[in-house]
N, C-alpha and C positions, 0 to 999 in steps of 0.2 A: 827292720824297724829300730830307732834309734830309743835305746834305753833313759827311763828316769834320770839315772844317775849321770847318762851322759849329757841330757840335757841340763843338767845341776850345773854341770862342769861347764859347757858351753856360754851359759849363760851369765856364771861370775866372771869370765876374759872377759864374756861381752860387757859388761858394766865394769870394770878395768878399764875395758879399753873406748867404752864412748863416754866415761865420767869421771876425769884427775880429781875432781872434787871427792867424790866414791872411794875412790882407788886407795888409801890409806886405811883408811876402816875397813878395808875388803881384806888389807892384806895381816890386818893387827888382830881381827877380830876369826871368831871362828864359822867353819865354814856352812854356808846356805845349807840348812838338813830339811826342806820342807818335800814331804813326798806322802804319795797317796795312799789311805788308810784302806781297813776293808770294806767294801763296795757295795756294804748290807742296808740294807733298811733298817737293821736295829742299831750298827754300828753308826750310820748317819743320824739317828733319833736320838740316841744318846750325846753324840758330840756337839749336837743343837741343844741339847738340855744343859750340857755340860758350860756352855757358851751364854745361856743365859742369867743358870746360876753365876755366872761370874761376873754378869752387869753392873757396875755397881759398887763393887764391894773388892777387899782386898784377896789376894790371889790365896790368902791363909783361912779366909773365913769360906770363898768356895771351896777350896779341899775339903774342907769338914765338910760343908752342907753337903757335897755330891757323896762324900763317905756316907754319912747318914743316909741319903736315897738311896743308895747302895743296899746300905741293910732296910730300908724298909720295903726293897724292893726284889731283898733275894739276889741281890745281884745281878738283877737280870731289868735294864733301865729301856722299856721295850714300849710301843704304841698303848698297846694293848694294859698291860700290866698299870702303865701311870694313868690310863685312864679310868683302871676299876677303884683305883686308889680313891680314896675321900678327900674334901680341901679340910679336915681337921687334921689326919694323918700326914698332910703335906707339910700344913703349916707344924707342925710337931716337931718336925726335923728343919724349920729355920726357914721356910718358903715364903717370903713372902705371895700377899693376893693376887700381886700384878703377874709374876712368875707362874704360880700357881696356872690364872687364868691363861698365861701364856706356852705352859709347856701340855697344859691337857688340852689346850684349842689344836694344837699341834698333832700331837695324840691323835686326836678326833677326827679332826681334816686326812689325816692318812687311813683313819680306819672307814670312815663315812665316804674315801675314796673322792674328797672334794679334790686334795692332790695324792700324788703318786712317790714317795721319796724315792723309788727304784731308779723313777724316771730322773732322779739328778745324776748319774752316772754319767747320761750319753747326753744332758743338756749343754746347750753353750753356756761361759757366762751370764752372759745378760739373760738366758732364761732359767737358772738356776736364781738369782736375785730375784728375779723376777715372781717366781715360785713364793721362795723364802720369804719375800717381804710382803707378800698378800696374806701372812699369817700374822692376828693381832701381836702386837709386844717384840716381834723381828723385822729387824730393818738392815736395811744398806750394809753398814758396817758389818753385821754379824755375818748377813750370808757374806759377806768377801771374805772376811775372818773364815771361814767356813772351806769358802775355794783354795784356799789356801795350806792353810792346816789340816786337812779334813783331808781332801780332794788330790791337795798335792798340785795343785793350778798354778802353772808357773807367769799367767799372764793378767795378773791382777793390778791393779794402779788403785789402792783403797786412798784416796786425797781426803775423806771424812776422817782419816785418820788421825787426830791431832800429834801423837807420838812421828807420823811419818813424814806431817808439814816441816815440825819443828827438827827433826835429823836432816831437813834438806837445808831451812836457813843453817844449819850451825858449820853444817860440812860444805854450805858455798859460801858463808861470809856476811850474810845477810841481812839488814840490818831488821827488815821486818820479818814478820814469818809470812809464807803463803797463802793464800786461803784458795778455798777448792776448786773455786773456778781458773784462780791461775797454777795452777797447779796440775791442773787433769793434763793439757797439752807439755808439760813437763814430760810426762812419763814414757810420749811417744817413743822415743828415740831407742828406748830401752827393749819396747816389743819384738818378740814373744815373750818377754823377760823382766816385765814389769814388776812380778810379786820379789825376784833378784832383788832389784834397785831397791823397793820397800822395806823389806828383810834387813838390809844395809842403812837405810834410815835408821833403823829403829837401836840398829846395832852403836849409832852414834853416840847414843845416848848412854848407852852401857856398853862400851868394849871390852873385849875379851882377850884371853891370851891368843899369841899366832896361833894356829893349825899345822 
C-alpha cells in the first residue's frame, strides 16, 4: 500500500509536470503538508467547529474564540459536551447565534444519530459533502475545507474557493478570474491530485521560502 507521504510526493511532480503555470510556485514555495488527522468522532467534531468558528472573521479573532470554547468546555470540544452547553454560555465566549445554532444542530444530528460522523472516514467525496452540507450553517466550501485539512483527501477541486479561482488567474496570466463553472473542468487533469493544484493556488497568493 502506497504511503500518505508518498502520495504527497507523487502528486507535487504531478502538478510540476502537467501545469508550467504551477510549477514556479511549487518550487518557491513550501511543501504540500496536507495529511490525515485522527479518525475520531470527536477529533472530526471539533475540526467542524473549529472550521465554523472561523467563517467569517479574522484567523486572530478565531483562535481566541476556539481558546475560549476550549475552556468552557474543559477542553474537551465533543458532540455531547457542546450540546449540554447553554446558548448564553456559548454566546459568553463570542459565538455568535448563527454558529451557535450551527455547531449544536451538529452536536445533535450526531447524537440523535440523524448522521454518523464515524461514517466520514470510509465515505467518498461527494458523500462526505453530501453528509456535511445537509447540516444547517455547513456548506460546500467547509466540508471540502474539511476533506482536505481534516481527512488529508488529496483529490479535492474546491472552485467555490475564491482564494483558489484568483491563484489560478494570477499564475496563468489571466485577464479575468474564473468562476466555478469554468473552473471545475480545469482541475481535471490534476486527478487524484486535485487538493495538490489547490494548495498551490492558494500558495500564489502568499509564497514562501524554497523547501
Amino acid at each position: 500500500m502506497v504511503s500518505h507521504s508518498t502520495h504527497l510526493r507523487n502528486g507535487i511532480e504531478q502538478v510540476k509536470s502537467i501545469c508550467p503555470h504551477l510549477k514556479p510556485f511549487v518550487e518557491i514555495s513550501s511543501k504540500c503538508n496536507l495529511k490525515p488527522q485522527d479518525p475520531s468522532v470527536n477529533s472530526y467534531f471539533e475540526s467542524l467547529v473549529r472550521s465554523v468558528i472561523a467563517q467569517q472573521i479574522s484567523s486572530v479573532a478565531a483562535g481566541t474564540i476556539t481558546q475560549r470554547v476550549r475552556k468552557l468546555t474543559n477542553n474537551k470540544i465533543t458532540p455531547r459536551v457542546i450540546s449540554n452547553r447553554t446558548e448564553k454560555e456559548l454566546r459568553s465566549v463570542g459565538l455568535s447565534a448563527s454558529k451557535i445554532k450551527t455547531i449544536q444542530g451538529l452536536a445533535n444530528a450526531h447524537l440523535n444519530k440523524e448522521i454518523n460522523l464515524s461514517d466520514l472516514t470510509d465515505a467518498t467525496n461527494d458523500e462526505a459533502v453530501k453528509m456535511l452540507s445537509s447540516q444547517w450553517g455547513i456548506g460546500r466550501w467547509t466540508a471540502e475545507m474539511f476533506l482536505m485539512f481534516t481527512m488529508g483527501r488529496l483529490d479535492v477541486w474546491p472552485v467555490g474557493d475564491l482564494a483558489v479561482r484568483r491563484g489560478w488567474q494570477i499564475s496563468h496570466g489571466l485577464k479575468e478570474m474564473p468562476n466555478e463553472k469554468q473552473m471545475e473542468p480545469l482541475g481535471d487533469p490534476f486527478s487524484p491530485y486535485r487538493s495538490i493544484a489547490a494548495w498551490y493556488c492558494w500558495r500564489v497568493l502568499e509564497p514562501q521560502e524554497p523547501w
